[in-house]
N, C-alpha and C positions, 0 to 999 in steps of 0.2 A: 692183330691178325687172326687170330682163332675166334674172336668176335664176328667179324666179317664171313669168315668160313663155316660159322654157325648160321649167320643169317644166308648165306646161300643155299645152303641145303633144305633148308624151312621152307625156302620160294622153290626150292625143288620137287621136295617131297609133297609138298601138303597138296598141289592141283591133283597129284597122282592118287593118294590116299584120297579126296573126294570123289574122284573119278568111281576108284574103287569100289563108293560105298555107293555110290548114287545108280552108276550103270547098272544092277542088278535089277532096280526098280519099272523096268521101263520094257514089258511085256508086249508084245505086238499080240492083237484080236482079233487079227482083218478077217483071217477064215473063220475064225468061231462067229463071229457078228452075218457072215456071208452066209453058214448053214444054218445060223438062227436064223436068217430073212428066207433063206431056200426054202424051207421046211414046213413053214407052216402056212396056213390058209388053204382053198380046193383049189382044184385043176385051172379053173376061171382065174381066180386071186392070185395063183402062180405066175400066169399069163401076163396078167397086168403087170403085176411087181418086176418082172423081168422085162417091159417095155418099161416101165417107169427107174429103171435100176439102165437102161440104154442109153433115156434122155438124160437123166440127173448128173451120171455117172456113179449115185452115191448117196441113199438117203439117210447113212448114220456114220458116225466118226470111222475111224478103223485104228483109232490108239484108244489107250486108258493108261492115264499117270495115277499112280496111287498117293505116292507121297515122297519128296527131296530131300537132303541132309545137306546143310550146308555148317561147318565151324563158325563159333562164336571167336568176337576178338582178332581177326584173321586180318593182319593190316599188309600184306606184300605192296609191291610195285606195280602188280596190273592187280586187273578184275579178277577175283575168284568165280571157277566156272563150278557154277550151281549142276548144271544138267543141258540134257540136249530135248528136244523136243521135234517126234519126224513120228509122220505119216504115211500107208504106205501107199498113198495117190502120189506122192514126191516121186518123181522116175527121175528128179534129177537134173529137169529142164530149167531148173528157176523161174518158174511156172507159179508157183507157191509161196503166200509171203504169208509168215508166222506172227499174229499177235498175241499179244501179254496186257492182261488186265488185271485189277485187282488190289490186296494189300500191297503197297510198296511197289507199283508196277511204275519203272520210269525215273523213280525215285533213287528205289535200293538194290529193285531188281533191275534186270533189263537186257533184252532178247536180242539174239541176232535174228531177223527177220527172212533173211536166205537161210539159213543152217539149221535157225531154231535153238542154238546155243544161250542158256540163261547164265548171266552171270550176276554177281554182288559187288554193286560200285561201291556200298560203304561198310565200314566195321559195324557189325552185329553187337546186340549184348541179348544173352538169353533171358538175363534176369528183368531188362529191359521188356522184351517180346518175344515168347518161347519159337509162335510159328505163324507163318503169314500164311493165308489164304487166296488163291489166283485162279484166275481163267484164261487158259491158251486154246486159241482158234485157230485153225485154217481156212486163209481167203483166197480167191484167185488174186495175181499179179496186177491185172491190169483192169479189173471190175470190181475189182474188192467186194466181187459176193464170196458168200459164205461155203466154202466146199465140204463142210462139215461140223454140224451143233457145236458148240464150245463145250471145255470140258474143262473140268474145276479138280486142282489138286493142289497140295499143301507143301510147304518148304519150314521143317521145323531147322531150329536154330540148337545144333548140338553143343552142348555145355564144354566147357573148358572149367579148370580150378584158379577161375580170375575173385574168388571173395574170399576174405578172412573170416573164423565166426567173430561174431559178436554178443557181447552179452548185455541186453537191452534194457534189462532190470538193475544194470548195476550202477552204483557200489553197493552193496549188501550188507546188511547189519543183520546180528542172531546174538542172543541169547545162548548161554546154557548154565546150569546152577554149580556152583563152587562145589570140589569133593566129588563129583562125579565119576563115576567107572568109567574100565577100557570102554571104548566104543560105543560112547554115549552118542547119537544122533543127535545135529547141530541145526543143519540145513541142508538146504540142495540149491544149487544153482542150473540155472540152464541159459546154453548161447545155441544163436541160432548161423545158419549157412544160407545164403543167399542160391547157393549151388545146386544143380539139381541131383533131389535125394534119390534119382532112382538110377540113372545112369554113372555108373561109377562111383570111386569114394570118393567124392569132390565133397560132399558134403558128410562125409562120415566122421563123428567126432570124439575124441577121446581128452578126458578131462585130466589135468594134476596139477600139483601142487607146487608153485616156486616158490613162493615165503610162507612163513609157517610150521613149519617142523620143528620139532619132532612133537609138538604139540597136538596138530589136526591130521587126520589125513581124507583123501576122498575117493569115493568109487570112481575106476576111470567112464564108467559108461555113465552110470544113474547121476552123476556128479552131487551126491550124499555125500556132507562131510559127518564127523567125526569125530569124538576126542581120541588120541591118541598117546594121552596119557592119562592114568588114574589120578583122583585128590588134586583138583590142580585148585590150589589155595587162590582167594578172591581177595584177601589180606595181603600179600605177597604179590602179585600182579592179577591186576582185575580186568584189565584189556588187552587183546592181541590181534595183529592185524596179520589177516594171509590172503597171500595173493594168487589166483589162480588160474590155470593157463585151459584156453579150450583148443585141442588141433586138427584140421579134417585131414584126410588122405589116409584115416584109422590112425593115425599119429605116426605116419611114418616120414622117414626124412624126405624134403621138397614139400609137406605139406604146410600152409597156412594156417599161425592160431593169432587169436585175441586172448588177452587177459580183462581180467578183473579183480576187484578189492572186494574181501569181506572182512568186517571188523565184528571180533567175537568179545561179547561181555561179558564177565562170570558174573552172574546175580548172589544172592547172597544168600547162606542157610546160616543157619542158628548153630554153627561150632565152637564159639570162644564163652566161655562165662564172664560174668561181671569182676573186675576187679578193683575196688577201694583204692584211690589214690595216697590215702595214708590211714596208718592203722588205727591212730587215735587224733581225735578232735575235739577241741577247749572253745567251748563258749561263757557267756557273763551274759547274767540278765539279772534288772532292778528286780524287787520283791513285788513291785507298784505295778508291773505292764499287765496289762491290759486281758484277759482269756482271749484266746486265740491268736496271740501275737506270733509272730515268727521269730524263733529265738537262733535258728540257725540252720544251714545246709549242708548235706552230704553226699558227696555222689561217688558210684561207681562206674566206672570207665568198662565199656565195651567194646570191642574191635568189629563186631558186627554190627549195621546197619537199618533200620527201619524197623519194623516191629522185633525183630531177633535180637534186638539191642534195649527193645524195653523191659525194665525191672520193677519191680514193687518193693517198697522198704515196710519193714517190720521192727518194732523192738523187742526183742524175744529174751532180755532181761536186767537187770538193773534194780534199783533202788529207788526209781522214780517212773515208774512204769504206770503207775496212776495218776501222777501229775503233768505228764507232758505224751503228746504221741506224735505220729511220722506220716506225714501222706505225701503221695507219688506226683512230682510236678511232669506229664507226659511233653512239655514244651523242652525242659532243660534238662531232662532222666535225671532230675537228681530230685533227693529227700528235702522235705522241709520240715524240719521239727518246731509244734507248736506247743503251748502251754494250753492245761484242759481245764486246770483248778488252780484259784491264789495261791503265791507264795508265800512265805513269813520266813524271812530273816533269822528273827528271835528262834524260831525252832528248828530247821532245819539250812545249814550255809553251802550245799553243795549235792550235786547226786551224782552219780553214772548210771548209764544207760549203755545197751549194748544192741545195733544193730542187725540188721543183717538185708543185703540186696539179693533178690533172685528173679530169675531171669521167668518172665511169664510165658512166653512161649518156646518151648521145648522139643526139640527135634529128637523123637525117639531113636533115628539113626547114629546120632551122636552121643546117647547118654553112657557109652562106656569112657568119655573123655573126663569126668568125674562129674562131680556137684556143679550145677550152673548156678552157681549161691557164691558169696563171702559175704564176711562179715566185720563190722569194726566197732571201737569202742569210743562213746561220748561224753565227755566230763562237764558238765556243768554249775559252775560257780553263781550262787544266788547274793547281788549286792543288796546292801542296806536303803534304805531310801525312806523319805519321812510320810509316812502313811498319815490318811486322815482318820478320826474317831471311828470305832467300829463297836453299833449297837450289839445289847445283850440278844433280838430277835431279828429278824428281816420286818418282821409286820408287829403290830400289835393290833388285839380288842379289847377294849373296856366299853362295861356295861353299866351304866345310872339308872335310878328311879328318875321320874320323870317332875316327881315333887321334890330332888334334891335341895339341901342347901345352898345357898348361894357361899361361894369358898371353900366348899365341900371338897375331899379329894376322892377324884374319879377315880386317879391309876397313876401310874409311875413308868418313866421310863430311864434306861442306863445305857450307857457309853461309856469305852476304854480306848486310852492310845493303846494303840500296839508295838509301838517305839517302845527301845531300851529307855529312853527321856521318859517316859509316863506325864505326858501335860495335862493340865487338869481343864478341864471338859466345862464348855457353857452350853444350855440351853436355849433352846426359842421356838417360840412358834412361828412357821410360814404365815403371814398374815393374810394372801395370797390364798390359802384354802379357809381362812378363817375369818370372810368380810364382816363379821356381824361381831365378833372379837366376844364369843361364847363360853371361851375358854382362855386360860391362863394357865401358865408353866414356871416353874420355881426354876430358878435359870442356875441354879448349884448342884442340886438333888433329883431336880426332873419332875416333879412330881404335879401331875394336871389337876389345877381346881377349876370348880364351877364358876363363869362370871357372871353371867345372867340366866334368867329361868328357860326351863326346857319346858317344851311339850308335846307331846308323842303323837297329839291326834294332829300336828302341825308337821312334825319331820320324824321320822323316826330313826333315823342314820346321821350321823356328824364323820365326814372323814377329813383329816386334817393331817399336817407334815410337820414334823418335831425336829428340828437344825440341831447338829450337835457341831460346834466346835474347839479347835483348840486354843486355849489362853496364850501359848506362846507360838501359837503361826495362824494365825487369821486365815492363811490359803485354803489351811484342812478343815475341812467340813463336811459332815453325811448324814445324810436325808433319812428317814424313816416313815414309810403309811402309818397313821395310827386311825384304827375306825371307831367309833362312840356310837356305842348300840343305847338308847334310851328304852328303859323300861316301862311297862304302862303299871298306872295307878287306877284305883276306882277313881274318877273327879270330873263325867259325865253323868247325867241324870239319862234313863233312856225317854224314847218321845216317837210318836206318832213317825214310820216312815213316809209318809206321805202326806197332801192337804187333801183331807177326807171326806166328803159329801155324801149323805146316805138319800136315799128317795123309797117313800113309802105309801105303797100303792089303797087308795082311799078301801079297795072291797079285797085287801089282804087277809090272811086266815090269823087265824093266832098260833105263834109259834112257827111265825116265818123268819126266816134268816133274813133281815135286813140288809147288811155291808157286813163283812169280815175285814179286820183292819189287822194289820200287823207294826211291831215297834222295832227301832232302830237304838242303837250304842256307840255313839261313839270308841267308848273304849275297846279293850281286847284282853277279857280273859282267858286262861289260858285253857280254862276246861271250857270253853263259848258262852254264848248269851243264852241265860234260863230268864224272861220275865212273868211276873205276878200282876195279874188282874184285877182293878175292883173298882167299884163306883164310889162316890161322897159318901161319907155315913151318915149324912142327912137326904143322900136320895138311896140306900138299899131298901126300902121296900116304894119304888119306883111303880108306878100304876101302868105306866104305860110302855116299860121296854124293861129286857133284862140281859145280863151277859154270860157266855159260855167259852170256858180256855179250851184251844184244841190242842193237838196233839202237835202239829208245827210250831207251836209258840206264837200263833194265832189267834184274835179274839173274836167271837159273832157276835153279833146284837142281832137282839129277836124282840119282839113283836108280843104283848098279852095279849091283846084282843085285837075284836077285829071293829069295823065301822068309826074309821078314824075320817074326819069330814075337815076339808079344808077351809070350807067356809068360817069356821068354828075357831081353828087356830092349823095356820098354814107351816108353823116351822118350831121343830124342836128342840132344845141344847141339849146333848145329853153328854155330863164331865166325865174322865175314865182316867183314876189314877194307875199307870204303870210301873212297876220298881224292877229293878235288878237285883242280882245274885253275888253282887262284890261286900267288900266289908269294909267300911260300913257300906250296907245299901243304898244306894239312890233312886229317891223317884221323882215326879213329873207328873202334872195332871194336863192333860189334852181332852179338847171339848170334840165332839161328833156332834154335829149338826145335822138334823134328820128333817126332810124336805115331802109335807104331802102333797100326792101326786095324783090326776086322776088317770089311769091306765085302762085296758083294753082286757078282755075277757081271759087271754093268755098273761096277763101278766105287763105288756108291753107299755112302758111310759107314753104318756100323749101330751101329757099337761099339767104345770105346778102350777099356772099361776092362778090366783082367784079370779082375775079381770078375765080367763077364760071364758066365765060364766056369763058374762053381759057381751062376748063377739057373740054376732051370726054362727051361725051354724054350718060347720068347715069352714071357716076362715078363721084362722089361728093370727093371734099379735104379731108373730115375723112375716105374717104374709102381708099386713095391712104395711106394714115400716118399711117392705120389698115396694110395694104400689106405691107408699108415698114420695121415696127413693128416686125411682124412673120417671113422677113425677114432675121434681125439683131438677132433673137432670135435664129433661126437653124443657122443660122453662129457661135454663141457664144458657143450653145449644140457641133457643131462639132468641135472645138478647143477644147472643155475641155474633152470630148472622145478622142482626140491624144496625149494631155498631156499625161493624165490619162493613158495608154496604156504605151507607153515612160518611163514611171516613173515605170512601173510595170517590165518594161525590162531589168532596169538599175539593176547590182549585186550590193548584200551588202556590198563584200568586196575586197578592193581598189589592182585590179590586175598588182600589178610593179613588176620591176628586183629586188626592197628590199625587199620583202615578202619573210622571212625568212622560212617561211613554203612550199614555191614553188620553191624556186629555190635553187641550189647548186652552190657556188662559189670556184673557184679553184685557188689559187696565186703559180705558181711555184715559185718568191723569195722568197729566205728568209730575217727574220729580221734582224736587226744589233744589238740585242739584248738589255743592256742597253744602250750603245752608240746611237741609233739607238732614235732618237727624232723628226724626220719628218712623221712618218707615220701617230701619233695620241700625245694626250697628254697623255702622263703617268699616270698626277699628280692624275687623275681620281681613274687610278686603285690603288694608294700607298694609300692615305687615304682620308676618307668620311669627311674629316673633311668642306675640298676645297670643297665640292658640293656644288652649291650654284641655283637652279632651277631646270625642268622638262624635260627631255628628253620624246619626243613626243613618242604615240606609233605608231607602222607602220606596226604592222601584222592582224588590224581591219581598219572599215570607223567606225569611231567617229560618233554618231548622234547625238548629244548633244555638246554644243557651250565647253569648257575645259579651265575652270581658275585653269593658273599655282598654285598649291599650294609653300607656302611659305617654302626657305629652310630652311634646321636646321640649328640652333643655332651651334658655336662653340662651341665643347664640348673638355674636357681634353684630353690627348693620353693616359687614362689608360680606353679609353671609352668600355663596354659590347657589347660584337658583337652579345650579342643573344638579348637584348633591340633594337640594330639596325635593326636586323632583323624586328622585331615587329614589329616596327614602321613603316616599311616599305610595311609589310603587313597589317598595317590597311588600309593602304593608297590605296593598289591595291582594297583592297575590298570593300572600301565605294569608288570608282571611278566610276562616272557613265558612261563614257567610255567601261569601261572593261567589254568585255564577260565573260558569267558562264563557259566556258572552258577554259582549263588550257593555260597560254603564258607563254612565254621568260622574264624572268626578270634579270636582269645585274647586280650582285653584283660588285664592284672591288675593297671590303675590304678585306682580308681573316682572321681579328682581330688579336688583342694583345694580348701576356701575354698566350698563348699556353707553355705545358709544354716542348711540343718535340721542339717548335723552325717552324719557317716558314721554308717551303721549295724551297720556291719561293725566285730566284734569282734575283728580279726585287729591292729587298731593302738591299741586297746583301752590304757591306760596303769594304769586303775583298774580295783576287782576289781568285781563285780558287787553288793558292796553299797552301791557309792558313786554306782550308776545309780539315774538316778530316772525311768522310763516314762509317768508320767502325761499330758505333752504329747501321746502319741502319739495319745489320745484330742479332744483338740484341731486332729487335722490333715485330720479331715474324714470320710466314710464309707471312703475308699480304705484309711485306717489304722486304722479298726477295729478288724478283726479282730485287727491282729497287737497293738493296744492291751491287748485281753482277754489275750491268752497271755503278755505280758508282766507282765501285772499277775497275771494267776494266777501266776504262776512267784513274785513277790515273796509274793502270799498263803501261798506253801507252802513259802516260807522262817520267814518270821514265826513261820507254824503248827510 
């Protein structure tokens, strides 16, 4: 009941309340438009206009609508009346019919055409279409002319609080760092009102807080959240969800909200220190592992997360602080302790070490919560384990002469177990560095002799690999470099570095420098090569050349005199013994061979040889052996152009009286039939059995050299003459002889075991009177013919 008496009063009151707001809008102009038209133009223009204002009745409206209100959402029982629309040509008569054009004209709007009354056939939404746009005429009744211009006015669409806000961005996620102060600033949210924000509070909105507290809070306007409590721990709860309410009407009761979810993360800062899971840890490792082994792990436990929870391990003291160290695995934050140097059993069975974790990144806001460090203690137990031989050095050198003896001892080397066992030790040499097997090793003592001879100007380095194992465990064994430096001896002569030819210019001066020669050593003294110069002591007082040491260790040869004539004598020896500076000394005589020359005014060679003297005059011996050269080469070029031609000439194929393709042969005798044994052998054509080789062929030229193939085998007399066939053509076709065109090929089997019988007389047994022809006549029109001549040949023996 109070339902119903609510909705009657709304269809009561609200036409009255439109009325109210709209009737004010609706100003009558008739006189102001009548003394604007009065007023203006001359006395003439006056005239007119008031004869033209006689006829017309009216040449401009005499309303002006500004602008309508009509309520959004407005559902009654009738039409809601928008406005009324009157002119003051209307006296009343119904005379005047009012139209409506426009936005929603017909549709939403729509006119009483007598009255001029607009009203709203349907429900409005402002948020829909704030305000239509229209144009109301007046026409006559019954001509539907126009009794005054149309005139354009608006009908806005007044707001009602029909929208909740909304918040369009949500659900919301933020941030803010753990330990934070009062009133650390979180986020903001914002929702919006569909309602219009200028009329009324329909859209005015005040923001708070339904879940959430006492944790957050927010500003009601700016909707800024908040922390709402200090130190709020990320350890202890690190997510919280609040829900938050937006309301228009400024948040008073009957107004409309929306909510939303913001979910707030506490991130994480660097508050808690590292702490050690336990305070001491026992590990065991062989004596034998490996440097760098991993011998065990420690970790300290964080409550903080992501870099704030990284630590660095240290051992900051112990009794093994040089043998093992700690480094930071950033995947698992924990220590990994490794070993830096060998262990030994025998001397030391155990260490401790003492760690310590701290934390690398440090929150100076936090450092009055103490030390971000602890620390813990690590015991480790070194087990026994059977270690292999362990040399007196890591390397050896030894140094030999290079004229050592052979079994000589070079050097020595030692090995010890280092087991409490003490196993006794064998030697050997890696043969593997030692192909040439140079050396030998005393396999008790170690000790290397010489096996064969060195020589230093051949190798000067031997490195080779000395095994050491143990007598009672074959497994253990360890290697050693050992390098063999050979020493040098004097046990070269020195000798001419070079092969030397001197050339001596026939109009040379005396006391010209011929050739400077310099010598070579193989060996290597240690202060260098000093050599000594000197001629045969049967040529020092030499007539014709003498020698001078220079200061390089250098020799010249010069020249006594001058007018040395090649004609005379064309070539010199001249021997130079050279020694060295070792002990004992060595020397070496090398000849210098001195070559007269005849040369050119500056000195420049032209010519050694004598036969110079008997060429023409410029034309020198290489130039005549250049002419004869090019000579012999176009003589060779024109031989092999008339082969070449010749051979182009010559046909492919071989033109004789047998080329069965060219020529036709005529025998007027005749055979003597079977009788008849001198012209050829028969035995050929009875049977293939007798073939035994290759009848050449004679209707091509071969170009390819032709190995006889081997004949066939004897085969029975009941042999297949189409198998023979075959064979006989594979033969033609894998021939490399034989042309791709078709030849002559010579069967002279005609086979066995035919049902008709051979017709060939050639294997004939009976004479011709024990033949009987008549079948032939029976073999069809093919053997006709030869029926008749058969049979006449019988008629004219008869006859």
């Amino acid at each position: 009941m109070p339902e119903k008496l609510a909705e009657t009063l709304v269809n009561l009151w609200t036409p009255l309340i439109i009325l109210w707001i709209t009737l004010p809008t609706c100003v009558y102009m008739a006189p102001m438009n009548q003394a604007y038209a009065l007023t203006t133009g001359s006395p003439l223009e006056l005239s007119r206009q008031s004869e033209e204002l006689r006829i017309l009745n009216r040449s401009k409206r005499g309303w002006v609508w500004n602008q309508m209100f009509v309520l959004e959402e407005f559902s009654g029982p009738e039409p809601i009346l928008v406005g009324r629309l009157h002119t003051d040509l209307d006296p009343g008569s119904k005379k005047i019919k009012y139209i409506l054009s426009g936005d929603g004209a017909g549709t939403i709007f729509q006119i009483n055409d007598i009255t001029g009354d607009i009203h709203a056939i349907k429900r409005l939404d402002r948020e829909e279409k704030a305000e239509y746009t229209l144009t109301a005429q007046a026409v006559d009744w019954e001509t539907n002319k126009p009794l005054e211009p149309p005139s354009e006015f608006i009908i806005k669409v007044q707001d009602i609080n029909d929208n909740a806000p909304e918040f369009l961005n949500g659900p919301y996620h933020a941030t803010v760092p753990e330990m934070s102060i009062l009133g650390t600033s979180v986020t903001n949210v914002t929702a919006t009102d569909a309602d219009d924000p200028v009329y009324g509070n329909s859209a005015k909105l005040v923001y708070s807080i339904l879940e959430g507290q006492p944790y957050f809070s927010i500003e009601p306007e700016t909707a800024i959240i908040k922390t709402a409590l200090p130190n709020m721990d990320r350890e202890a709860k690190e997510e919280y969800l609040v829900v938050i309410q937006a309301k228009d009407m400024g948040g008073h009761s009957g107004g409309l909200s929306g909510t939303t979810t913001l979910t707030v993360t506490l991130t994480d800062v660097n508050d808690n220190p590292p702490k050690f899971a336990q305070s001491l840890y026992h590990f065991s490792v062989p004596e034998d592992v490996v440097l760098g082994t991993a011998i065990g792990r420690v970790k300290a436990n964080d409550q903080d997360i992501g870099e704030n929870a990284q630590s660095s391990y240290d051992i900051i003291d112990g009794d093994g602080t040089a043998l093992f160290e700690i480094t930071s695995d950033a995947q698992a934050q924990d220590g990994v302790i490794r070993l830096r140097k060998p262990l030994d059993f025998e001397t030391k069975k155990s260490y401790t070490l003492k760690v310590e974790a701290a934390n690398i990144h440090i929150d100076p806001r936090f450092s009055g919560r103490g030390p971000f460090k602890d620390t813990a203690t690590v015991k480790i137990v070194v087990e026994d384990a059977d270690e292999p031989p362990v040399f007196s050095s890591p390397t050896y050198l030894l140094e030999v002469h290079e004229n050592a003896a052979l079994n000589s001892v070079i050097g020595q080397v030692t090995a010890r177990d280092p087991d409490s066992t003490s196993s006794p030790i064998r030697f050997s040499i890696d043969r593997h560095t030692d192909l040439e097997r140079q050396f030998n090793i005393n396999a008790d003592d170690g000790k290397i002799t010489l096996a064969t001879p060195l020589d230093r100007e051949l190798s000067v380095w031997h490195n080779i690999t000395i095994i050491a194992t143990e007598i009672r465990n074959h497994s253990q064994i360890s290697r050693v470099p050992v390098a063999i430096k050979v020493l040098d001896v004097n046990d070269n002569a020195p000798e001419f570095a070079a092969e030397y030819e001197a050339f001596l210019c026939e109009n040379g001066k005396p006391g010209q420098v011929i050739q400077t020669v310099s010598a070579m050593d193989k060996d290597d003294p240690k202060n260098g090569h000093y050599f000594l110069y000197s001629l045969l002591p049967e040529m020092v007082n030499n007539p014709n050349f003498t020698i001078k040491k220079n200061e390089d260790n250098s020799l010249s040869i010069l020249a006594k005199h001058n007018g040395f004539n090649r004609q005379k004598q064309e070539l010199y020896l001249l021997p130079i013994v050279i020694s060295d500076s070792g002990n004992p000394p060595l020397s070496s005589t090398s000849t210098l061979t001195i070559r007269v020359c005849g040369c050119s005014n500056d000195g420049v060679v032209q010519s050694c040889n004598v036969e110079a003297y008997v060429l023409p005059i410029g034309l020198s011996m290489g130039a005549l052996i250049a002419i004869l050269a090019c000579i012999i080469l176009l003589l060779v070029i024109v031989v092999l152009f008339v082969t070449l031609r010749r051979h182009k000439n010559e046909p492919l194929i071989i033109k004789d009286d047998e080329d069965v393709r060219e020529n036709i042969i005529r025998y007027d005798d005749e055979g003597g039939g079977e009788e008849d044994t001198e012209a050829f052998d028969i035995a050929t054509l009875q049977n293939p059995d007798g073939i035994n080789g290759f009848l050449p062929r004679k209707d091509i030229k071969p170009d390819l050299q032709f190995m006889p193939r081997q004949g066939l085998a004897p085969v029975p007399n009941g042999v297949d003459v189409d198998e023979f066939i075959n064979v006989r053509l594979h033969e033609a076709d894998n021939d490399p002889t034989a042309p791709p065109y078709d030849s002559i090929q010579i069967y002279g089997y005609e086979g066995r075991g035919s049902v008709a019988g051979s017709l060939s007389s050639l294997e004939s047994t009976t004479s011709d009177s024990d033949q009987n022809f008549d079948y032939l006549s029976d073999w069809g029109p093919r053997f006709k013919r030869l029926g008749e001549l058969y049979s006449v040949g019988e008629s004219d023996k008869e006859t």
